[in-house]
C-alpha positions as YAML, in Angstrom:
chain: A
units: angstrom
residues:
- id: 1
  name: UNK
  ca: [-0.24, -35.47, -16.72]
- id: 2
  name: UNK
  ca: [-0.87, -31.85, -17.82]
- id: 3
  name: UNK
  ca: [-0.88, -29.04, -14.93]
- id: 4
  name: UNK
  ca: [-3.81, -28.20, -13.18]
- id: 5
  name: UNK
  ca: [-4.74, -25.03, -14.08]
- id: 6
  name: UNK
  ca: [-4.90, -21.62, -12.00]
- id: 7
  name: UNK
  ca: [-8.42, -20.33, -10.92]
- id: 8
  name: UNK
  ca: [-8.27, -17.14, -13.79]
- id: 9
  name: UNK
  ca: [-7.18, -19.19, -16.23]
- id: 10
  name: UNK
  ca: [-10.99, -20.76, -16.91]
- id: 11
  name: UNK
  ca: [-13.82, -20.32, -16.34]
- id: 12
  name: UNK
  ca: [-17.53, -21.65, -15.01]
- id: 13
  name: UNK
  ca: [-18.23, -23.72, -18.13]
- id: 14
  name: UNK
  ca: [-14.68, -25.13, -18.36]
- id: 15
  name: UNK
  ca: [-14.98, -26.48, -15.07]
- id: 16
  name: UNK
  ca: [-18.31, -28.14, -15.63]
- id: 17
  name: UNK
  ca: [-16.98, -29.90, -19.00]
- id: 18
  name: UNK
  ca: [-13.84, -31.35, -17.49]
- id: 19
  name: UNK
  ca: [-15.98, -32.54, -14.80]
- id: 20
  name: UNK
  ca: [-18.64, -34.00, -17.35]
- id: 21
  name: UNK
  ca: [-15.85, -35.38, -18.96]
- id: 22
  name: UNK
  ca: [-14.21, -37.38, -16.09]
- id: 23
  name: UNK
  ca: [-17.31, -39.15, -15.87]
- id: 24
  name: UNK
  ca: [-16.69, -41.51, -19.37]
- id: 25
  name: UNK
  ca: [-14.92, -44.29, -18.84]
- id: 26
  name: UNK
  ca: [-13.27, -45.96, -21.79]
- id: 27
  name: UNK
  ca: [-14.94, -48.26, -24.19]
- id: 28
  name: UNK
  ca: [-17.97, -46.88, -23.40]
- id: 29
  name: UNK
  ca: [-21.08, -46.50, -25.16]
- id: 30
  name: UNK
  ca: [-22.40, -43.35, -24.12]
- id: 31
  name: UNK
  ca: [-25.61, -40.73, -25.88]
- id: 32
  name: UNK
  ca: [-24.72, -37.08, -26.62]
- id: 33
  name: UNK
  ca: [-27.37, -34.47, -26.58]
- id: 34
  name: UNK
  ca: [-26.47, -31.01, -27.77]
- id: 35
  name: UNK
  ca: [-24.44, -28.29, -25.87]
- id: 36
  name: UNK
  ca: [-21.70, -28.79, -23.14]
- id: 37
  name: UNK
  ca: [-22.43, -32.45, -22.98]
- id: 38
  name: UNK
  ca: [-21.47, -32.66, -26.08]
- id: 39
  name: UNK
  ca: [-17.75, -30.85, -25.62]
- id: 40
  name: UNK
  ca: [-17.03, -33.09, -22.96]
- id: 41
  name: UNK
  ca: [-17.74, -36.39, -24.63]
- id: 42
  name: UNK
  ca: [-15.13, -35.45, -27.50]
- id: 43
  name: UNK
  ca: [-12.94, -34.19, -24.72]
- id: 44
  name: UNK
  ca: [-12.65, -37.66, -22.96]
- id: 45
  name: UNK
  ca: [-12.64, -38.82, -26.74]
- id: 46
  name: UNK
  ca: [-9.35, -37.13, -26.73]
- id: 47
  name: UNK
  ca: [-8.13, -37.92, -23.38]
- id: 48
  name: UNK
  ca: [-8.94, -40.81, -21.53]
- id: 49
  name: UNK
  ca: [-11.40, -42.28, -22.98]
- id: 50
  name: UNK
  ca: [-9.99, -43.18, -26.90]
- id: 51
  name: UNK
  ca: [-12.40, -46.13, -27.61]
- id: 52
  name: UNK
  ca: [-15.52, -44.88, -26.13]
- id: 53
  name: UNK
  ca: [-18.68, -45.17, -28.87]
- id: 54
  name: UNK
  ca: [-20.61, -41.78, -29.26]
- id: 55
  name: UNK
  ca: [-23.93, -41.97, -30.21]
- id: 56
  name: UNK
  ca: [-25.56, -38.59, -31.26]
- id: 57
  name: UNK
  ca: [-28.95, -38.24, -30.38]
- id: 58
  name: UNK
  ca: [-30.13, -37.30, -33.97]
- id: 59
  name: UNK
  ca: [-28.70, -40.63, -35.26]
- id: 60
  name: UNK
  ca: [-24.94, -40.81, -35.89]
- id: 61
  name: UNK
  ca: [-23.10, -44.19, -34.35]
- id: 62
  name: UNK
  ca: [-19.68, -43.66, -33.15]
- id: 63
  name: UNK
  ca: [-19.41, -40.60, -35.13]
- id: 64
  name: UNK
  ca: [-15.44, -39.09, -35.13]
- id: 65
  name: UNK
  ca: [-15.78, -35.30, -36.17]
- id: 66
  name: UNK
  ca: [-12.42, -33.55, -35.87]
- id: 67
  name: UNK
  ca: [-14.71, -30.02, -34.09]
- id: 68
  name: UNK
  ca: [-17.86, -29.56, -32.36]
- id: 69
  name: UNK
  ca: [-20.75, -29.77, -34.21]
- id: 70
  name: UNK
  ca: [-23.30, -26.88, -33.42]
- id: 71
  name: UNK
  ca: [-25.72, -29.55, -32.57]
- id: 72
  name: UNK
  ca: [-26.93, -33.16, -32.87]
- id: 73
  name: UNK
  ca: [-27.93, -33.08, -36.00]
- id: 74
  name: UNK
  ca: [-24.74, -31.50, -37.29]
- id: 75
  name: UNK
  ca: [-23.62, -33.23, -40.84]
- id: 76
  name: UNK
  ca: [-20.50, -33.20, -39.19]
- id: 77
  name: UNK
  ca: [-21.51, -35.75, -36.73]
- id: 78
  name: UNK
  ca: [-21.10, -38.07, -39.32]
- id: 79
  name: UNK
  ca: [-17.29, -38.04, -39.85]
- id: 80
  name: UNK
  ca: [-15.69, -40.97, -38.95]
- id: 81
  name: UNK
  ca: [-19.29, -42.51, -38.00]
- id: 82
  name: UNK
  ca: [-20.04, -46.39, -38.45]
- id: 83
  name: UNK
  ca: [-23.34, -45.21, -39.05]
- id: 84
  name: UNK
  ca: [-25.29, -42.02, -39.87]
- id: 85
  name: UNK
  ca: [-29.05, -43.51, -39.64]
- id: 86
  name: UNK
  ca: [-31.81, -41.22, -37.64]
- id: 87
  name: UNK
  ca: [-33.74, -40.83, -33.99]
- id: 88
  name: UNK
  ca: [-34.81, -44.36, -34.36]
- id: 89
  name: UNK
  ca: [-31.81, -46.57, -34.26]
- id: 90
  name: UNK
  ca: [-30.21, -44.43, -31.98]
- id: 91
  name: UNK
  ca: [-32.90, -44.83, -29.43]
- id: 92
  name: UNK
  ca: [-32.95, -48.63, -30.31]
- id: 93
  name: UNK
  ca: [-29.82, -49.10, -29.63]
- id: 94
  name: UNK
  ca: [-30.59, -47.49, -26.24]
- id: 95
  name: UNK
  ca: [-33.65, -49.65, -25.77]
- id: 96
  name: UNK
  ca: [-31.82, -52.51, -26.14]
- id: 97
  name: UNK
  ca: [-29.57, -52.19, -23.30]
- id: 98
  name: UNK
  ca: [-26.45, -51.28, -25.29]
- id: 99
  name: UNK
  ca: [-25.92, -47.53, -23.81]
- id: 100
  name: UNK
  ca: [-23.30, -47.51, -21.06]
- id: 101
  name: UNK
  ca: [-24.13, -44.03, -20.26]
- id: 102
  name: UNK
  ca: [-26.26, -41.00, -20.76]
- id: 103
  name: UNK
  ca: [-25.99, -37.26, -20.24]
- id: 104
  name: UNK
  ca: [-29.39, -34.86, -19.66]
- id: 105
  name: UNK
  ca: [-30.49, -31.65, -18.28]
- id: 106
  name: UNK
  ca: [-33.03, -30.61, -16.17]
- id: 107
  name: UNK
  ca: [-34.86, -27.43, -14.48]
- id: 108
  name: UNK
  ca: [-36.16, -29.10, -11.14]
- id: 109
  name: UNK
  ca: [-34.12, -32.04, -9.65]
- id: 110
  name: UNK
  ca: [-35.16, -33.86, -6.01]
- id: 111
  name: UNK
  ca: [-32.89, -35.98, -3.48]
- id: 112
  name: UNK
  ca: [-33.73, -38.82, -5.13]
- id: 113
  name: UNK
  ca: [-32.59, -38.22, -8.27]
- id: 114
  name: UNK
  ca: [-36.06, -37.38, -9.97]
- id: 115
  name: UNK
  ca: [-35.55, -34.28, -12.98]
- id: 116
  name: UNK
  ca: [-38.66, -32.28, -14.29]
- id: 117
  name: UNK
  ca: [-38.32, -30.61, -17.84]
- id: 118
  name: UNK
  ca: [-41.77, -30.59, -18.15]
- id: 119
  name: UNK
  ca: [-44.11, -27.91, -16.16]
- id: 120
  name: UNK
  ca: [-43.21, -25.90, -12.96]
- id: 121
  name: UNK
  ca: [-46.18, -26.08, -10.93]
- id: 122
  name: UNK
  ca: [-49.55, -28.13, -11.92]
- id: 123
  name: UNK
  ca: [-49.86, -30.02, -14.15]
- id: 124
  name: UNK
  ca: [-52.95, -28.65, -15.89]
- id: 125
  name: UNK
  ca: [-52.64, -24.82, -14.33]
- id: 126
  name: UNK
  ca: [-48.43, -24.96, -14.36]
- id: 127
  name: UNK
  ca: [-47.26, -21.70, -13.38]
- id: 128
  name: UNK
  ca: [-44.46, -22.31, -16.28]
- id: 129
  name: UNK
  ca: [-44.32, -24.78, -19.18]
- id: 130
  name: UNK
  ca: [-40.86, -25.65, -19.99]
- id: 131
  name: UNK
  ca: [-39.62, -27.48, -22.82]
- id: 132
  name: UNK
  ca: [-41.07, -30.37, -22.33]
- id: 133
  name: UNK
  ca: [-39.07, -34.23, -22.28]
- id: 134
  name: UNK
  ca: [-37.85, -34.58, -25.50]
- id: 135
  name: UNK
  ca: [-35.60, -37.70, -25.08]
- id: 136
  name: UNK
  ca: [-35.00, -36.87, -21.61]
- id: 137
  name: UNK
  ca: [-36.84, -39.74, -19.68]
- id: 138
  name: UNK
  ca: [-35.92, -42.55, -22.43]
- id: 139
  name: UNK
  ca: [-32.09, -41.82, -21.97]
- id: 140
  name: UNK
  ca: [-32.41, -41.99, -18.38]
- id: 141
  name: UNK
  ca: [-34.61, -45.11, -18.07]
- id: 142
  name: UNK
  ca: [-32.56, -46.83, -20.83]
- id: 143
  name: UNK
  ca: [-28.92, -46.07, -20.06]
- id: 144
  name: UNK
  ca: [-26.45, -47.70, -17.40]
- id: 145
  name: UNK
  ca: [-25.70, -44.55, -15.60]
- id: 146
  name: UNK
  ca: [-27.09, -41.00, -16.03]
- id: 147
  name: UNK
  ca: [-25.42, -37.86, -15.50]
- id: 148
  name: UNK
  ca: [-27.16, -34.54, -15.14]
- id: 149
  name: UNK
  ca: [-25.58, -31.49, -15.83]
- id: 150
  name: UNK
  ca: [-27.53, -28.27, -14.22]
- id: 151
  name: UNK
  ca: [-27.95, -24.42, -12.98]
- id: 152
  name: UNK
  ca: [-27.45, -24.29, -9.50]
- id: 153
  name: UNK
  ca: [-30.40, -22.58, -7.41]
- id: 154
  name: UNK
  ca: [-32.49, -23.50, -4.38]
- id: 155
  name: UNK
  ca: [-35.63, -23.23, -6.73]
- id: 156
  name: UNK
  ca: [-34.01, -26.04, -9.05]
- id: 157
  name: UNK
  ca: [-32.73, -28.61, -6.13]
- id: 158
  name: UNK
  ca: [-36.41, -29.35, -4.77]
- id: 159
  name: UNK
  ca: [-38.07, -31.70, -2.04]
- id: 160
  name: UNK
  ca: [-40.40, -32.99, -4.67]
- id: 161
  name: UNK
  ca: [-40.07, -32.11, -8.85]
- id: 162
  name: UNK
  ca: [-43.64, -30.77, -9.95]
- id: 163
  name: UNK
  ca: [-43.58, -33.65, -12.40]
- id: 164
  name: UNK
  ca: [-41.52, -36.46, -12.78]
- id: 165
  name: UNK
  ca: [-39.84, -36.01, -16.21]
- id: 166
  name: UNK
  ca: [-37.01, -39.12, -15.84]
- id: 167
  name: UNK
  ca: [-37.71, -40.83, -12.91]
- id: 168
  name: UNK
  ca: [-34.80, -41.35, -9.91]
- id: 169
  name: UNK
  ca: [-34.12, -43.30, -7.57]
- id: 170
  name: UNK
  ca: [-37.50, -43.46, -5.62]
- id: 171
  name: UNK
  ca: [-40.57, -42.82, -7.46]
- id: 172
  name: UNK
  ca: [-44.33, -43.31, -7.08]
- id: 173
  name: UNK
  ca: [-46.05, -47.07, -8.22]
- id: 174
  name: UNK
  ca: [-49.08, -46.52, -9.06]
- id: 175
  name: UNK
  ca: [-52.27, -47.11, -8.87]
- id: 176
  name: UNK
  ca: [-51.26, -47.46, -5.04]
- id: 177
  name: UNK
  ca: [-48.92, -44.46, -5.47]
- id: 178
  name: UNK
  ca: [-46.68, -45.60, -2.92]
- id: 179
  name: UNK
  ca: [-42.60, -44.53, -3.07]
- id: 180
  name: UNK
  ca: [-41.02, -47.54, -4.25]
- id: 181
  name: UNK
  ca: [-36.92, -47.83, -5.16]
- id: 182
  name: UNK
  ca: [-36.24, -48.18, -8.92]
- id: 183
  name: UNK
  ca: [-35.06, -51.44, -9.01]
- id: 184
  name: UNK
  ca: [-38.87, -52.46, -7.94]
- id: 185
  name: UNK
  ca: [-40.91, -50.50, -10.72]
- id: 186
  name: UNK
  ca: [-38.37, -51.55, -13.14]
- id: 187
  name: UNK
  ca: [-38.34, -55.25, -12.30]
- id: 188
  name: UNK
  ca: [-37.10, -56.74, -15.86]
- id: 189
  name: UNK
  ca: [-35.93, -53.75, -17.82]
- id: 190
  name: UNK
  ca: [-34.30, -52.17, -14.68]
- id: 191
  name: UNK
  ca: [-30.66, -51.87, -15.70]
- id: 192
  name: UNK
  ca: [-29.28, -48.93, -13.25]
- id: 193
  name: UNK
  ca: [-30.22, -44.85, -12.81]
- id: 194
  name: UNK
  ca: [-28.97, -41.46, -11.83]
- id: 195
  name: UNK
  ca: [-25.26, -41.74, -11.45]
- id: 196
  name: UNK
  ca: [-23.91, -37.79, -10.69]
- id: 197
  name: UNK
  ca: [-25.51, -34.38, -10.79]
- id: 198
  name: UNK
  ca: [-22.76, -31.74, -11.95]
- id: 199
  name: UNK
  ca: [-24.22, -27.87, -11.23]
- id: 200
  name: UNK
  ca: [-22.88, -24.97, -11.01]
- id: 201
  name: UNK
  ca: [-21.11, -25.34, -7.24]
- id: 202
  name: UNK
  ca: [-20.53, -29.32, -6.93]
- id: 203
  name: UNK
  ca: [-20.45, -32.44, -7.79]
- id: 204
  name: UNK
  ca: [-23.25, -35.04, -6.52]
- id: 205
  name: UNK
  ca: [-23.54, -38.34, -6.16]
- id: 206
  name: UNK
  ca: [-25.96, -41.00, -4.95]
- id: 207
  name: UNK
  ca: [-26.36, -43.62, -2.14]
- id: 208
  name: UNK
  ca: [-26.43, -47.41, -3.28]
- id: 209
  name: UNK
  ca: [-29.08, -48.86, -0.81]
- id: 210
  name: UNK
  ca: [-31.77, -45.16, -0.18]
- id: 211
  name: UNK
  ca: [-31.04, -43.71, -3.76]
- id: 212
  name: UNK
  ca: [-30.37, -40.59, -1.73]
- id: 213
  name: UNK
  ca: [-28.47, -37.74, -3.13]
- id: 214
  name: UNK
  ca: [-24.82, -36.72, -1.32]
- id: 215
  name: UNK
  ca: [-22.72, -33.94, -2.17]
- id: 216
  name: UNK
  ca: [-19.10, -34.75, -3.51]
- id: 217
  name: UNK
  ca: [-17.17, -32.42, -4.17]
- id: 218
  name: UNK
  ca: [-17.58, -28.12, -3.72]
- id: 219
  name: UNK
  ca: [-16.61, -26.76, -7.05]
- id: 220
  name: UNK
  ca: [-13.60, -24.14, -6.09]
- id: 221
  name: UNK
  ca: [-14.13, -21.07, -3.54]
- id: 222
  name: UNK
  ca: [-17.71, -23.16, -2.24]
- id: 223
  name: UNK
  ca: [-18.27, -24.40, 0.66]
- id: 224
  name: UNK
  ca: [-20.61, -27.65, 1.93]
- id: 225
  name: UNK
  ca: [-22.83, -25.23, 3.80]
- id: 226
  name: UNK
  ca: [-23.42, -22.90, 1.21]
- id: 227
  name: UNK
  ca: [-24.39, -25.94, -1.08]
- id: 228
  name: UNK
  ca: [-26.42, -27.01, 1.32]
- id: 229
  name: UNK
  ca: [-27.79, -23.75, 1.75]
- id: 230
  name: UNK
  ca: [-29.06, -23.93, -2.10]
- id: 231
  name: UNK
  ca: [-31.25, -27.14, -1.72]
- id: 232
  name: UNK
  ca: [-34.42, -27.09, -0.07]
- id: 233
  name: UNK
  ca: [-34.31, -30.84, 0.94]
- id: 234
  name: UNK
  ca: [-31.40, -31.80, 3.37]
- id: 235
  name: UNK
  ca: [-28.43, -32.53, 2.04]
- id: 236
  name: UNK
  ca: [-25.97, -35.02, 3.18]
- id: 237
  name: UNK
  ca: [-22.74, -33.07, 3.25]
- id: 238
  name: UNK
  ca: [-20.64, -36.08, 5.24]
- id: 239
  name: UNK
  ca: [-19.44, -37.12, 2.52]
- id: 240
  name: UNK
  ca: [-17.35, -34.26, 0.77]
- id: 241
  name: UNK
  ca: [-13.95, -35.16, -1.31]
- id: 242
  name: UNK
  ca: [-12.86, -31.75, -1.20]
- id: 243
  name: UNK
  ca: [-12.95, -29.76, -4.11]
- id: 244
  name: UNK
  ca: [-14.22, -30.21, -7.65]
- id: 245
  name: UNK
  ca: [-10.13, -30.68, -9.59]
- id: 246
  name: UNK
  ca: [-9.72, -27.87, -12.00]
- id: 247
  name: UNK
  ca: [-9.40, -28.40, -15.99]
- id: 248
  name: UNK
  ca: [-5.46, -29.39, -17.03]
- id: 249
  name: UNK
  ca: [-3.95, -26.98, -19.17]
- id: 250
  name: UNK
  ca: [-4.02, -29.35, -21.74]
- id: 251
  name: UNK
  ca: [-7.36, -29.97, -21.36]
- id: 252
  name: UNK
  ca: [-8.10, -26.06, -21.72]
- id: 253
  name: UNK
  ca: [-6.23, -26.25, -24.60]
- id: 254
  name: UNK
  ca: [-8.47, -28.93, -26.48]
- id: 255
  name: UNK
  ca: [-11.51, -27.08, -25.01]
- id: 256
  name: UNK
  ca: [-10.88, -23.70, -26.90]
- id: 257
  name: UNK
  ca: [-7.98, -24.75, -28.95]
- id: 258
  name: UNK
  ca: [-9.59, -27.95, -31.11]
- id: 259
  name: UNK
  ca: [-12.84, -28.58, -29.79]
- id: 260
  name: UNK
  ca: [-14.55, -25.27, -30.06]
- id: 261
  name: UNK
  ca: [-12.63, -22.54, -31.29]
- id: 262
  name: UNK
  ca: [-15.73, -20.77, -32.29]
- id: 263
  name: UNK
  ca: [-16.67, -20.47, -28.77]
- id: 264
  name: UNK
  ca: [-19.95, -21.73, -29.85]
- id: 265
  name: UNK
  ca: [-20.85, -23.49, -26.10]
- id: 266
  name: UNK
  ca: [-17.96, -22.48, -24.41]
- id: 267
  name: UNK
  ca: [-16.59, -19.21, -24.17]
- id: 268
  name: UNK
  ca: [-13.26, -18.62, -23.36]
- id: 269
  name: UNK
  ca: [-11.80, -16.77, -20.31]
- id: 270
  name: UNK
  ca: [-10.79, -13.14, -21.46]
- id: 271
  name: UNK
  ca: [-7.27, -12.55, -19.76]
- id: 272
  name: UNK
  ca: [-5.75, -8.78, -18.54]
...
């Protein structure tokens, strides 16, 4: 395997993609949405993960392009692909249970896994409207596992989203409106949920039987404390496996070298 490489030799975003990218397993179905996500899919593509399906969210099936597109709907998404169809079969193929696993964003995340990309703030008076769901909850709901990849700051990692975007672990039934696990509101159609937040200082993971959220690992010079020190729920910390690992050198090199050259989602580190 490739050397680990040193901490000036890449950067923020490098770290996050490897770390996206250790998530695929092989022969994997997973759902690309545009931007870093994207990166790290092809990375594991190139890696670990040779037989892994992508499915871009615009519509391409196991698409094969040679470079990062500049987004989902790319034409060069289609190289290599089984299928170039549209929004609709790729979100069949999600609804009917064929997505291994899913990567999203999110502005507001809780302990139990539940990501607002909706409204900060009420829902009718919301201090901020924000983008809104887009494919967001879908992916989440239909998909084995979800990863979320987000900003780090105590105003994003919340006791309780202002809306519930994609729902987690724990979330309200209503009309009762009490907290119920996942597995119960889903009943038929539940097929798993929130697998790993990666932010910008760790890695996080969640527990099996309370759907709470543990921290993993610190990315490199943080510590548990000062991750805990971000979120305004408490966070179990018990759990740490040391620190995030660091990008390969060859993975660097497939980053800036083959993947995106253009620097068009990740920049590279400048050196000297």
């Amino acid at each position: 395997m490739s050397e680990y490489a040193l901490p000036e030799e890449y950067g923020l975003a490098d770290l996050l993609c490897c770390a996206a990218s250790r998530e695929v397993q092989d022969n994997e179905v997973v759902f690309a949405g545009t931007g870093l996500p994207m990166v790290a899919i092809m990375l594991a593509q190139k890696t670990h993960a040779p037989l892994l399906k992508l499915i871009f969210e615009a519509g391409t099936l196991d698409g094969r392009p040679p470079e990062i597109p500049t987004s989902v709907g790319d034409a060069r998404c289609e190289m290599g692909a089984s299928r170039a169809s549209g929004l609709f079969d790729a979100f069949s193929i999600a609804q009917r249970g064929y997505v291994d696993l899913g990567f999203l964003g999110g502005a507001e995340v809780d302990v139990y896994g539940n990501v607002n990309t909706t409204c900060i703030g009420d829902y009718l008076n919301p201090e901020l409207r924000l983008t809104g769901s887009g494919g967001n909850p879908d992916i989440n709901s239909f998909a084995r596992r979800t990863a979320f990849i987000m900003v780090h700051e105590k105003r994003r990692f919340v006791e309780n989203v202002s809306y519930i975007t994609s729902p987690g672990w724990r979330v309200k039934k209503w009309p009762g409106g009490d907290f119920v696990h996942r597995r119960e509101l889903y009943g038929a159609a539940y097929r798993g949920g929130p697998s790993v937040v990666i932010s910008t200082m760790g890695v996080f993971r969640f527990d099996g039987d309370t759907g709470r959220m543990f921290l993993d690992t610190c990315h490199p010079g943080k510590t548990p404390q000062e991750i805990k020190d971000q979120c305004q729920f408490d966070l179990d910390i018990s759990r740490v496996n040391g620190e995030t690992l660091p990008p390969t050198r060859e993975e660097l090199r497939l980053i800036h070298e083959v993947l995106d050259p253009d620097e068009i989602f990740i920049p590279k580190v400048k050196k000297g």
